[in-house]
Backbone atoms as SQL, in Angstrom:
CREATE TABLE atoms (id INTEGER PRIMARY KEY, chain TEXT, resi INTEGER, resn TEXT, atom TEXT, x REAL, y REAL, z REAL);
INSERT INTO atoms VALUES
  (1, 'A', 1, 'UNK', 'N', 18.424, -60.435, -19.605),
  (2, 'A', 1, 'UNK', 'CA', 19.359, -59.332, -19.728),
  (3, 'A', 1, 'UNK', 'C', 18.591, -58.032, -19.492),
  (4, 'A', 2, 'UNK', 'N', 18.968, -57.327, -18.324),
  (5, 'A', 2, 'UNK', 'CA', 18.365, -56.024, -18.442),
  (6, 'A', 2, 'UNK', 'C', 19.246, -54.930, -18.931),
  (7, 'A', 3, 'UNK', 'N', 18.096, -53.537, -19.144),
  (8, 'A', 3, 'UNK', 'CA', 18.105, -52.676, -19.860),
  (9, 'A', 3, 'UNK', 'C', 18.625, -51.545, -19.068),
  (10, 'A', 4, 'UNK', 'N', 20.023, -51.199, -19.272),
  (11, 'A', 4, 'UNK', 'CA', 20.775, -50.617, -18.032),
  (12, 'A', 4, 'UNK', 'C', 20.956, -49.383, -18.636),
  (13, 'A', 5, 'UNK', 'N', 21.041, -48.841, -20.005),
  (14, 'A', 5, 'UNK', 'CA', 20.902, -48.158, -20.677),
  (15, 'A', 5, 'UNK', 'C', 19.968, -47.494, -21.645),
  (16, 'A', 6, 'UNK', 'N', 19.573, -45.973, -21.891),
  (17, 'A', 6, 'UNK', 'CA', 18.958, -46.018, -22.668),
  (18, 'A', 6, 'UNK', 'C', 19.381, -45.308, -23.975),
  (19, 'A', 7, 'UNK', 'N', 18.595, -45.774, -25.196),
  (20, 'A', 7, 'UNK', 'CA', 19.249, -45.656, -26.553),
  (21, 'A', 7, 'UNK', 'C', 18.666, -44.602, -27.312),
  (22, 'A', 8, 'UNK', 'N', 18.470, -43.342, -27.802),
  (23, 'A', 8, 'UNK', 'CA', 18.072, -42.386, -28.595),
  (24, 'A', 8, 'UNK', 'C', 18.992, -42.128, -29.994),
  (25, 'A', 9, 'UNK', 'N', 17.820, -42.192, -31.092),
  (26, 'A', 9, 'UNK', 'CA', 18.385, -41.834, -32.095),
  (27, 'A', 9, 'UNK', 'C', 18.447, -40.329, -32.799),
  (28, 'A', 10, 'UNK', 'N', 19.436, -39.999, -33.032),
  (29, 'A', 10, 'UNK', 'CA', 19.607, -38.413, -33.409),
  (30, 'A', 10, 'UNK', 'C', 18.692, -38.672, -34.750),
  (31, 'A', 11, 'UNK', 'N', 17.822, -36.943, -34.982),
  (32, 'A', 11, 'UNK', 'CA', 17.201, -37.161, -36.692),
  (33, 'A', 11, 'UNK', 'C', 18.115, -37.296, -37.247),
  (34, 'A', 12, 'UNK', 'N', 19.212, -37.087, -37.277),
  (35, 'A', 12, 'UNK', 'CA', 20.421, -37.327, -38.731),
  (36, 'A', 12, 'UNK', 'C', 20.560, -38.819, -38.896),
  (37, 'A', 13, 'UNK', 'N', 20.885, -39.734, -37.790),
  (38, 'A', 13, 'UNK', 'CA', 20.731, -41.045, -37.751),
  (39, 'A', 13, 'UNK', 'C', 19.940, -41.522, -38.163),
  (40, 'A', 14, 'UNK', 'N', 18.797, -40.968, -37.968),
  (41, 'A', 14, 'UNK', 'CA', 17.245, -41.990, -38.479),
  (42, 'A', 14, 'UNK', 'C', 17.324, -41.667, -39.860),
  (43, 'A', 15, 'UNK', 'N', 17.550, -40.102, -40.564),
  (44, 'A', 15, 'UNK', 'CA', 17.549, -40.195, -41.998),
  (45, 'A', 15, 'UNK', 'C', 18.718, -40.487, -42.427),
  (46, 'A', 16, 'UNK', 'N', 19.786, -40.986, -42.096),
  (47, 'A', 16, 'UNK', 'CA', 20.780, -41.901, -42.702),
  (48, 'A', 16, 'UNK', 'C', 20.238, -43.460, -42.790),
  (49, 'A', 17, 'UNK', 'N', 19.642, -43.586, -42.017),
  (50, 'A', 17, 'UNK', 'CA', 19.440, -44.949, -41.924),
  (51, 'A', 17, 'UNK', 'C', 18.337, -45.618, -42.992),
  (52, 'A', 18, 'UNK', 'N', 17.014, -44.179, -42.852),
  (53, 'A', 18, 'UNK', 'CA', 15.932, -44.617, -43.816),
  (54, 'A', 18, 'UNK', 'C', 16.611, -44.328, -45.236),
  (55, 'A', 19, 'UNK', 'N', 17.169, -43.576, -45.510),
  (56, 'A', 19, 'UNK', 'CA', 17.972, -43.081, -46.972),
  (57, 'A', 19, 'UNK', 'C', 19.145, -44.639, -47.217),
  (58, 'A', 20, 'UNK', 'N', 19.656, -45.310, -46.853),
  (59, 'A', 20, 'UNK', 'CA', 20.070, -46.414, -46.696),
  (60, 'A', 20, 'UNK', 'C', 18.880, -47.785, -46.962),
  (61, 'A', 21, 'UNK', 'N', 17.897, -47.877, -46.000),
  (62, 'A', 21, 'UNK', 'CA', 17.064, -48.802, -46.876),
  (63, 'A', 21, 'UNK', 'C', 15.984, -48.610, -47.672),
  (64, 'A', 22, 'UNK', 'N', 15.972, -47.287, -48.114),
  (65, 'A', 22, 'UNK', 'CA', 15.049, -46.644, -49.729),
  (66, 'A', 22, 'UNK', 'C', 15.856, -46.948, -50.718),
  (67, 'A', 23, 'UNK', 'N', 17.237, -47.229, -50.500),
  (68, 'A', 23, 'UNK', 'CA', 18.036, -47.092, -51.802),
  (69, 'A', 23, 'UNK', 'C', 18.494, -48.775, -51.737),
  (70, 'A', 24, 'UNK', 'N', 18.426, -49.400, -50.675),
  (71, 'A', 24, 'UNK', 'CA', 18.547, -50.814, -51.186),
  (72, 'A', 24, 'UNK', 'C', 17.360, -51.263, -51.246),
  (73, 'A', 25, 'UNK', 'N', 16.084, -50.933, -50.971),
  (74, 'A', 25, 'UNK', 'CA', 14.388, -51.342, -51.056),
  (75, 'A', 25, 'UNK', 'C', 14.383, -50.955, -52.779),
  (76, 'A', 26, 'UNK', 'N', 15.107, -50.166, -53.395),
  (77, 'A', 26, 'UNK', 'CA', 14.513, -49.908, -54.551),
  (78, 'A', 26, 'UNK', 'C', 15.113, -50.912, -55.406),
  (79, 'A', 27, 'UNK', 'N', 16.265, -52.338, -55.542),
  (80, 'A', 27, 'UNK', 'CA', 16.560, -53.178, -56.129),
  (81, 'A', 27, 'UNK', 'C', 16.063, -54.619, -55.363),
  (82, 'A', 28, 'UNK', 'N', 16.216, -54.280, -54.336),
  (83, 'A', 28, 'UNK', 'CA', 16.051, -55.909, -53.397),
  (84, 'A', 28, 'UNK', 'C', 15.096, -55.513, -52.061),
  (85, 'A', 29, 'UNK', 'N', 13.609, -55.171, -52.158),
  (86, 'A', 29, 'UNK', 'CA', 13.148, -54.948, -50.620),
  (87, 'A', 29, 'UNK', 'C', 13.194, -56.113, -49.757),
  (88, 'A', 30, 'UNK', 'N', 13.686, -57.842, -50.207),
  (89, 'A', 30, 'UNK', 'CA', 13.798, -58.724, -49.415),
  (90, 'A', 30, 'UNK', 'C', 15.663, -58.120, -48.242),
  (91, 'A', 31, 'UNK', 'N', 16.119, -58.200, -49.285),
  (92, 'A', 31, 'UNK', 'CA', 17.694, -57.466, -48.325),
  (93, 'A', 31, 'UNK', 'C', 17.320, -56.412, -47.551),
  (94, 'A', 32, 'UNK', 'N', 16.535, -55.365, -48.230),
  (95, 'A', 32, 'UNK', 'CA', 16.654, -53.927, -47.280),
  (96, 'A', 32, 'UNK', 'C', 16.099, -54.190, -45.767),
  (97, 'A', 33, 'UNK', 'N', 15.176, -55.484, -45.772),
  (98, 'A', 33, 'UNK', 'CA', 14.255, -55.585, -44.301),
  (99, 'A', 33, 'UNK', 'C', 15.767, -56.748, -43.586),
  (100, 'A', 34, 'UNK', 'N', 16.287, -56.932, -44.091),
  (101, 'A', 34, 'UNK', 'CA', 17.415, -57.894, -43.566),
  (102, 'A', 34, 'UNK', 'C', 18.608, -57.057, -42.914),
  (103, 'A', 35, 'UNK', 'N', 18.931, -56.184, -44.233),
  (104, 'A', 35, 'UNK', 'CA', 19.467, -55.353, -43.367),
  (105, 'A', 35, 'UNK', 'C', 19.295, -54.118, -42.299),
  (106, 'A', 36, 'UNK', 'N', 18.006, -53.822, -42.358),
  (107, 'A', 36, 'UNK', 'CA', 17.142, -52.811, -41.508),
  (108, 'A', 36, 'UNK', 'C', 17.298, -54.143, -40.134),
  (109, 'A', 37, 'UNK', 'N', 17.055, -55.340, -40.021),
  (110, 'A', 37, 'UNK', 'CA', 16.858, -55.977, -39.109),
  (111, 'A', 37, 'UNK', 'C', 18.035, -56.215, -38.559),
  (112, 'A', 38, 'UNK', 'N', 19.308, -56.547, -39.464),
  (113, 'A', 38, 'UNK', 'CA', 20.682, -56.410, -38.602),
  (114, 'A', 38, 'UNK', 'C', 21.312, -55.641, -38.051),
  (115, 'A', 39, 'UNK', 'N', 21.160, -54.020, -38.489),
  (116, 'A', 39, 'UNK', 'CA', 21.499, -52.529, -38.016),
  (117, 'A', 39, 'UNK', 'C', 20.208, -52.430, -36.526),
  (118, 'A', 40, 'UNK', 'N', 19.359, -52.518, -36.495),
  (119, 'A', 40, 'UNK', 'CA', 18.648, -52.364, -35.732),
  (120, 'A', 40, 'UNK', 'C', 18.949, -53.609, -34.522),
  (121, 'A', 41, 'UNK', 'N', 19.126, -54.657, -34.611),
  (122, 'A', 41, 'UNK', 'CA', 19.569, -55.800, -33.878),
  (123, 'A', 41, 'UNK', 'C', 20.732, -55.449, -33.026),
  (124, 'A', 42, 'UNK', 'N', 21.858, -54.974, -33.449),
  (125, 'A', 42, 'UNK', 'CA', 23.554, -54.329, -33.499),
  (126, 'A', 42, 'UNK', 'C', 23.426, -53.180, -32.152),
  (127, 'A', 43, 'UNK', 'N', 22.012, -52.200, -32.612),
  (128, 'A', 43, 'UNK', 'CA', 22.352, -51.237, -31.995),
  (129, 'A', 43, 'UNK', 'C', 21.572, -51.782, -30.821),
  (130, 'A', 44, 'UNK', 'N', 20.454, -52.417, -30.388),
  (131, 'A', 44, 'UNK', 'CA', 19.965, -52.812, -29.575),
  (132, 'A', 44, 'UNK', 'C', 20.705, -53.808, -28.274),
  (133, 'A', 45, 'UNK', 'N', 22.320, -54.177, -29.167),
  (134, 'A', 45, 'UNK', 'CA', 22.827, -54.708, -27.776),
  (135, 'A', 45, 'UNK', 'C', 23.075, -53.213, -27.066),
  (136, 'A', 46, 'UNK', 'N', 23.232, -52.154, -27.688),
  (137, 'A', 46, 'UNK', 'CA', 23.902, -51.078, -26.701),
  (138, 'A', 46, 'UNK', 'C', 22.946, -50.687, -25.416),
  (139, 'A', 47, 'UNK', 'N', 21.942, -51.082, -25.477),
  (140, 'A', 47, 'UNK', 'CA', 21.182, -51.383, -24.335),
  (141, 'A', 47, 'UNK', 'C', 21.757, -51.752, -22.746),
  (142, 'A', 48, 'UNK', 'N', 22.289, -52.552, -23.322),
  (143, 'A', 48, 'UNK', 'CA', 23.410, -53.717, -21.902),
  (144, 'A', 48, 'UNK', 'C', 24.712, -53.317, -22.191),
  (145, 'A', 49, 'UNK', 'N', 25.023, -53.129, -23.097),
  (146, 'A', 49, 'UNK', 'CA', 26.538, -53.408, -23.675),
  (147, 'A', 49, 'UNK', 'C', 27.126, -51.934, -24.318),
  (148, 'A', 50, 'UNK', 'N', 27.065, -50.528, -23.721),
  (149, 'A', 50, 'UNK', 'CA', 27.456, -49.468, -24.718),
  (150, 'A', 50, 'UNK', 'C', 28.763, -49.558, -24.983),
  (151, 'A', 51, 'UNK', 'N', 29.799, -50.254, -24.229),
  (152, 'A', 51, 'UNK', 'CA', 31.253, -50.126, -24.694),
  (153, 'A', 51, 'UNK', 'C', 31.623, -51.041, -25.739),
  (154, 'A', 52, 'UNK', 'N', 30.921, -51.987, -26.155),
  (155, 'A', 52, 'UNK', 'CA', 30.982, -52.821, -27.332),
  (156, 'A', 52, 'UNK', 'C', 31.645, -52.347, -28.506),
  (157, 'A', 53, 'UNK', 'N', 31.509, -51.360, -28.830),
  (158, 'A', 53, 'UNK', 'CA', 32.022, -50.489, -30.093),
  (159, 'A', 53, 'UNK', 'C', 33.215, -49.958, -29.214),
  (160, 'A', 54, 'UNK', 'N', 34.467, -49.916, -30.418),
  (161, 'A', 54, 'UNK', 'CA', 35.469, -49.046, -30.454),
  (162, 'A', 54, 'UNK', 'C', 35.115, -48.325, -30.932),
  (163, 'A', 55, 'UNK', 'N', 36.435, -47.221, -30.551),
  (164, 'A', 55, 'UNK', 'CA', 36.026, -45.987, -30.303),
  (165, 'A', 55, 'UNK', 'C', 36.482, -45.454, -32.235),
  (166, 'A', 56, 'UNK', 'N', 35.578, -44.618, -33.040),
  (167, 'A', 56, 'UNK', 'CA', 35.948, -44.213, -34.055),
  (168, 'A', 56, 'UNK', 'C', 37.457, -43.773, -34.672),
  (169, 'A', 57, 'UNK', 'N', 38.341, -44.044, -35.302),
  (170, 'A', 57, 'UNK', 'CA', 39.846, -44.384, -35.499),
  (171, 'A', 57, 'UNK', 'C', 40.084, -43.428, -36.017),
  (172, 'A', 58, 'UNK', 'N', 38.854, -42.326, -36.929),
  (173, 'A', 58, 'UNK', 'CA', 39.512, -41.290, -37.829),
  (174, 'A', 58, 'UNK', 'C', 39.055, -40.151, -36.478),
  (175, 'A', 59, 'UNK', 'N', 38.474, -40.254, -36.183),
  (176, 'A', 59, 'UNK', 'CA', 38.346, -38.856, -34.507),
  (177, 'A', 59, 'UNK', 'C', 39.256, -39.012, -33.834),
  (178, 'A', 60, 'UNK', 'N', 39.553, -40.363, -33.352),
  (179, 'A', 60, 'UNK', 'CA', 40.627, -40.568, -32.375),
  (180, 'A', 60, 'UNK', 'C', 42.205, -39.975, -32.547),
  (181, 'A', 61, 'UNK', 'N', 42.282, -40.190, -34.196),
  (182, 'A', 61, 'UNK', 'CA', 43.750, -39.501, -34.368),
  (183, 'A', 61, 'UNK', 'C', 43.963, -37.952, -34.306),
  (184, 'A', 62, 'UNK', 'N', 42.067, -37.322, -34.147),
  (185, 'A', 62, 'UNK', 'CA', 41.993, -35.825, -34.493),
  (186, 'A', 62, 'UNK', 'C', 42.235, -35.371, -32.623),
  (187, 'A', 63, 'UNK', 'N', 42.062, -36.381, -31.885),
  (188, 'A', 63, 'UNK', 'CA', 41.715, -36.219, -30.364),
  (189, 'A', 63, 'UNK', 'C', 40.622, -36.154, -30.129),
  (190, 'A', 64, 'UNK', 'N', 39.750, -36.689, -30.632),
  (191, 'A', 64, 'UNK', 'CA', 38.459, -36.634, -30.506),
  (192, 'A', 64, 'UNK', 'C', 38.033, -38.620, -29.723),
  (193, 'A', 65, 'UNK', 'N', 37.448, -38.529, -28.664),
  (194, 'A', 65, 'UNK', 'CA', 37.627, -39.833, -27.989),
  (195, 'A', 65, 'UNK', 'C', 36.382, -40.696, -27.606),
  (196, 'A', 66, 'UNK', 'N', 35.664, -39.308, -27.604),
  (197, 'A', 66, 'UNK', 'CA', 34.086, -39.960, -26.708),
  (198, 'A', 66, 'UNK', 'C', 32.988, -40.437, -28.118),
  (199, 'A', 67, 'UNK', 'N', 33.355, -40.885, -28.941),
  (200, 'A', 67, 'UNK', 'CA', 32.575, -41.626, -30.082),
  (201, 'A', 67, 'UNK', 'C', 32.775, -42.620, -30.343),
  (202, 'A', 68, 'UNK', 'N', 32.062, -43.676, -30.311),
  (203, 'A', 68, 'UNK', 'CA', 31.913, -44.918, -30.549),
  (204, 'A', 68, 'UNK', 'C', 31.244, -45.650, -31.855),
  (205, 'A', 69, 'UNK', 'N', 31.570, -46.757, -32.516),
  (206, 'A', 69, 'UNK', 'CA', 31.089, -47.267, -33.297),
  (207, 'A', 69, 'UNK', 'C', 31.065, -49.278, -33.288),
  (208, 'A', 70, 'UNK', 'N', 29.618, -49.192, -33.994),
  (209, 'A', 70, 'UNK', 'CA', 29.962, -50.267, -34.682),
  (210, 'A', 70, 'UNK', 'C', 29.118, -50.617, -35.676),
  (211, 'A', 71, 'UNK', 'N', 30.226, -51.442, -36.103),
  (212, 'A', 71, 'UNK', 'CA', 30.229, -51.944, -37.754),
  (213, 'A', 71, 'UNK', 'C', 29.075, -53.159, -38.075),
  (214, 'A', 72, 'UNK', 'N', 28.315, -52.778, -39.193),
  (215, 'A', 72, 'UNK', 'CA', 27.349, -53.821, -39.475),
  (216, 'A', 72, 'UNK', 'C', 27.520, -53.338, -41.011),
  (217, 'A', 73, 'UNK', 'N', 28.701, -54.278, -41.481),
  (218, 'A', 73, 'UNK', 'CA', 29.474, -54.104, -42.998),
  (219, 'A', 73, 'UNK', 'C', 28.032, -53.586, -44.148),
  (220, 'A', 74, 'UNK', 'N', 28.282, -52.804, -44.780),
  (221, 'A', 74, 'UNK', 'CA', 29.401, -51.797, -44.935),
  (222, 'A', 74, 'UNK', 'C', 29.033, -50.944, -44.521),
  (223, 'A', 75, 'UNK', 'N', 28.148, -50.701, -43.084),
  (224, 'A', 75, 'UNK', 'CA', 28.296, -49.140, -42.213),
  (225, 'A', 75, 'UNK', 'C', 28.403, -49.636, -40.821),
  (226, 'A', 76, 'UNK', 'N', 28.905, -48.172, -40.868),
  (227, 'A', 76, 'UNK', 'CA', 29.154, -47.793, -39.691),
  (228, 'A', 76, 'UNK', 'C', 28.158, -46.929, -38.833),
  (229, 'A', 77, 'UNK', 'N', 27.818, -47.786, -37.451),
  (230, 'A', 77, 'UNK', 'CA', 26.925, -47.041, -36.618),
  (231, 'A', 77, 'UNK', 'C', 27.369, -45.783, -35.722),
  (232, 'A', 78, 'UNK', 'N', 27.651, -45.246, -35.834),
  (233, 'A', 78, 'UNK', 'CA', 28.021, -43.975, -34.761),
  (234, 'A', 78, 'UNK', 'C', 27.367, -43.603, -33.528),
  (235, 'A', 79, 'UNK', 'N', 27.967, -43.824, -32.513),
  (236, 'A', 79, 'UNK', 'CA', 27.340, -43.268, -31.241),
  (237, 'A', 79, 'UNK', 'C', 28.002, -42.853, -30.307),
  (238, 'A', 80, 'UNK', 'N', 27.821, -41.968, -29.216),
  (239, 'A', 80, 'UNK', 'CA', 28.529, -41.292, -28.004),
  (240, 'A', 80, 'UNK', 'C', 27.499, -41.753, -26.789),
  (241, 'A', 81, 'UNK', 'N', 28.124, -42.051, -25.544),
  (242, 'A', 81, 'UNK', 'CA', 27.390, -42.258, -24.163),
  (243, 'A', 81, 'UNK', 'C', 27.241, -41.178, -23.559),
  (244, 'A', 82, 'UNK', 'N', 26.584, -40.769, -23.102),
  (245, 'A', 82, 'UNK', 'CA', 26.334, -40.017, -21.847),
  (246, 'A', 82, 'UNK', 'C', 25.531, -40.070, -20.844),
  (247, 'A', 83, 'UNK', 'N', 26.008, -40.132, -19.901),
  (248, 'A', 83, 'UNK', 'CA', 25.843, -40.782, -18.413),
  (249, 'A', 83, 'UNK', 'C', 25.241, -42.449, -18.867),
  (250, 'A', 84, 'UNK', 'N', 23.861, -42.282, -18.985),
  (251, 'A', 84, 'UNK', 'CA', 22.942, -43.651, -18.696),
  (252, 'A', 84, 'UNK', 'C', 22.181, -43.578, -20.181),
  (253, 'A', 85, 'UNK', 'N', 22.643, -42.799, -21.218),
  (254, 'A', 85, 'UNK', 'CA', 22.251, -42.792, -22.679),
  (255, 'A', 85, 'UNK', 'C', 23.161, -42.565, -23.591),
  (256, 'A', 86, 'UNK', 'N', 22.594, -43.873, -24.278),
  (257, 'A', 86, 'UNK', 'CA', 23.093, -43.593, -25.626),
  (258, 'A', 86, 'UNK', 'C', 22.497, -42.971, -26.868),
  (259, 'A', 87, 'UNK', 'N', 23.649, -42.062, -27.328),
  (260, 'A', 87, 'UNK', 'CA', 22.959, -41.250, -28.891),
  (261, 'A', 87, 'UNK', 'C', 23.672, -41.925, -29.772),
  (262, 'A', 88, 'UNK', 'N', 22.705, -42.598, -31.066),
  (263, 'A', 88, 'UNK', 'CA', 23.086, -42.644, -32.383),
  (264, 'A', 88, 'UNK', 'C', 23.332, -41.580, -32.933),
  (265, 'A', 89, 'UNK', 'N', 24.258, -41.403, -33.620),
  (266, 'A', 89, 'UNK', 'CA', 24.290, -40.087, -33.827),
  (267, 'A', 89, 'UNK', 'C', 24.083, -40.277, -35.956),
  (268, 'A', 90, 'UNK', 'N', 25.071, -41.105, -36.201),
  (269, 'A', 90, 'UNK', 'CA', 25.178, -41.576, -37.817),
  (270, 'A', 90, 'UNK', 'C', 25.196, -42.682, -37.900),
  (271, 'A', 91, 'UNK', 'N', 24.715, -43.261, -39.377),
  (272, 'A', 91, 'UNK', 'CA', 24.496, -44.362, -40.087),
  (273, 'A', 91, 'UNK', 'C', 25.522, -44.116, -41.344),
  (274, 'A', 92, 'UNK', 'N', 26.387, -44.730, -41.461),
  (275, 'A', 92, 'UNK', 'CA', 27.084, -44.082, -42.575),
  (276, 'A', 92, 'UNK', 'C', 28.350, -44.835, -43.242),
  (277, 'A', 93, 'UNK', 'N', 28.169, -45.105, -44.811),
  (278, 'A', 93, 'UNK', 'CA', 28.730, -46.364, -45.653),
  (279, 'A', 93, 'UNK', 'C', 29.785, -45.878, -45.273),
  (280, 'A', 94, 'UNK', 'N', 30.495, -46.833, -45.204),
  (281, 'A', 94, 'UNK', 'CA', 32.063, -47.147, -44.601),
  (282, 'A', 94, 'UNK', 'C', 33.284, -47.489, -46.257),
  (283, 'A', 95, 'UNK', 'N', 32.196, -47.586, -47.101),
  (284, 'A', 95, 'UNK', 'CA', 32.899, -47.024, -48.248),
  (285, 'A', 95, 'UNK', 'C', 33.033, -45.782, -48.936),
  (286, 'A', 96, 'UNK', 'N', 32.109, -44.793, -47.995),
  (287, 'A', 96, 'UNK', 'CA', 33.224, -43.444, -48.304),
  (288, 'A', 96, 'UNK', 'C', 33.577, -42.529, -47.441),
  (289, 'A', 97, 'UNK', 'N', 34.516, -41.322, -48.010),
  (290, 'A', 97, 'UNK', 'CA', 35.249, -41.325, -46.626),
  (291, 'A', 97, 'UNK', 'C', 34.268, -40.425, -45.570),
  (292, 'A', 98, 'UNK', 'N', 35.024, -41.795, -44.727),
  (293, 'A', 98, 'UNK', 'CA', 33.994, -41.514, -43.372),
  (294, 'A', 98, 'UNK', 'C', 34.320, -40.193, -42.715),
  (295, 'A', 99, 'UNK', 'N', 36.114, -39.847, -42.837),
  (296, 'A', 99, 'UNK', 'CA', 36.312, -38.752, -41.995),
  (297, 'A', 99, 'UNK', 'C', 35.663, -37.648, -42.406),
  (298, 'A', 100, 'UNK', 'N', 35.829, -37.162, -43.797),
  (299, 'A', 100, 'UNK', 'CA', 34.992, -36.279, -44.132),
  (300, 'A', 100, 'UNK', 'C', 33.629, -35.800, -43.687),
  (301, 'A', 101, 'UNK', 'N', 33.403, -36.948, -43.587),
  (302, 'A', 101, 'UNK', 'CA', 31.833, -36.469, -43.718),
  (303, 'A', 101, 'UNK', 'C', 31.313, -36.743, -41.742),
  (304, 'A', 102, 'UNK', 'N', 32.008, -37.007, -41.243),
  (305, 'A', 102, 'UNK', 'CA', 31.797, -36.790, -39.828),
  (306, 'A', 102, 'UNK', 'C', 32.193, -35.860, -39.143),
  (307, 'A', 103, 'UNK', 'N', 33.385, -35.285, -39.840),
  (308, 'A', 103, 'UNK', 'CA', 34.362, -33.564, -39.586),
  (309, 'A', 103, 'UNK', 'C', 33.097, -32.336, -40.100),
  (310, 'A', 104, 'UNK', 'N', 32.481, -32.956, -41.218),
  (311, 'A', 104, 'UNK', 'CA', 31.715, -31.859, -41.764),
  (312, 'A', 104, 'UNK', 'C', 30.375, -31.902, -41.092),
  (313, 'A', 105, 'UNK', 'N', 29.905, -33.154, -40.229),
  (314, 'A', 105, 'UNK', 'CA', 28.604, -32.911, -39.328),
  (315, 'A', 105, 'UNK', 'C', 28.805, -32.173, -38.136),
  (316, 'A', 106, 'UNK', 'N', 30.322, -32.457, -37.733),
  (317, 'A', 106, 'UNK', 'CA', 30.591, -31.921, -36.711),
  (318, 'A', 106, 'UNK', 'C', 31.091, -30.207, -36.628),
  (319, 'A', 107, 'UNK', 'N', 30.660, -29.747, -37.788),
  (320, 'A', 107, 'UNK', 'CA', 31.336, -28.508, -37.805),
  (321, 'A', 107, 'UNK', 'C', 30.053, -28.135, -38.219),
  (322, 'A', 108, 'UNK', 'N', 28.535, -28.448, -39.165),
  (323, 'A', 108, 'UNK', 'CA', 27.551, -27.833, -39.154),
  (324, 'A', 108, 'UNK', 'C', 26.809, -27.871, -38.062),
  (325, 'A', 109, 'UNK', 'N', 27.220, -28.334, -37.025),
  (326, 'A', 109, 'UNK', 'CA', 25.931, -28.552, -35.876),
  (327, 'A', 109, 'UNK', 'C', 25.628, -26.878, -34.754);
């Protein structure tokens, strides 16, 4: 399978992601490398595969279209294409609300 795409992670992504397995490393560091290995696995098909993810459901109703996600329970990966790259943009629990807090990245940037 080649690498038709390339994948960049935004700093907000990377410190969502490390803030995510510091806080499950601090009860279970056997899970946190499991789940560091399945989030990282997920995003690595976007390599070959960026349309894999639907498109985010709480943007979409705002008209917002070009964001993509996918789910590696209970988060959500966030990303947008452009041209021949992909940006992670967020890592972010899907148990709270997501719109919020993606309306409010998108309005401090």
């Amino acid at each position: 399978m080649s690498k038709q795409f390339e994948v960049l992670w935004a700093d907000v992504a990377e410190n969502d992601l490390i803030g995510i397995i510091a806080s499950i490393t601090k009860d279970d560091p056997a899970t946190a490398k499991k789940v560091l290995r399945k989030i990282r696995d997920r995003v690595q098909s976007l390599y070959s595969f960026p349309e894999k993810g639907k498109i985010v459901p709480e943007l979409f109703e705002q008209g917002i279209a070009e964001y993509h996600e996918l789910v590696v329970m209970p988060w959500r990966v966030i990303y947008k294409i452009v041209n021949k790259t992909v940006l992670v943009l967020s890592v972010i629990d899907s148990r709270r609300n997501v719109e919020d807090i993606l309306l409010r990245r998108m309005i401090d940037r």
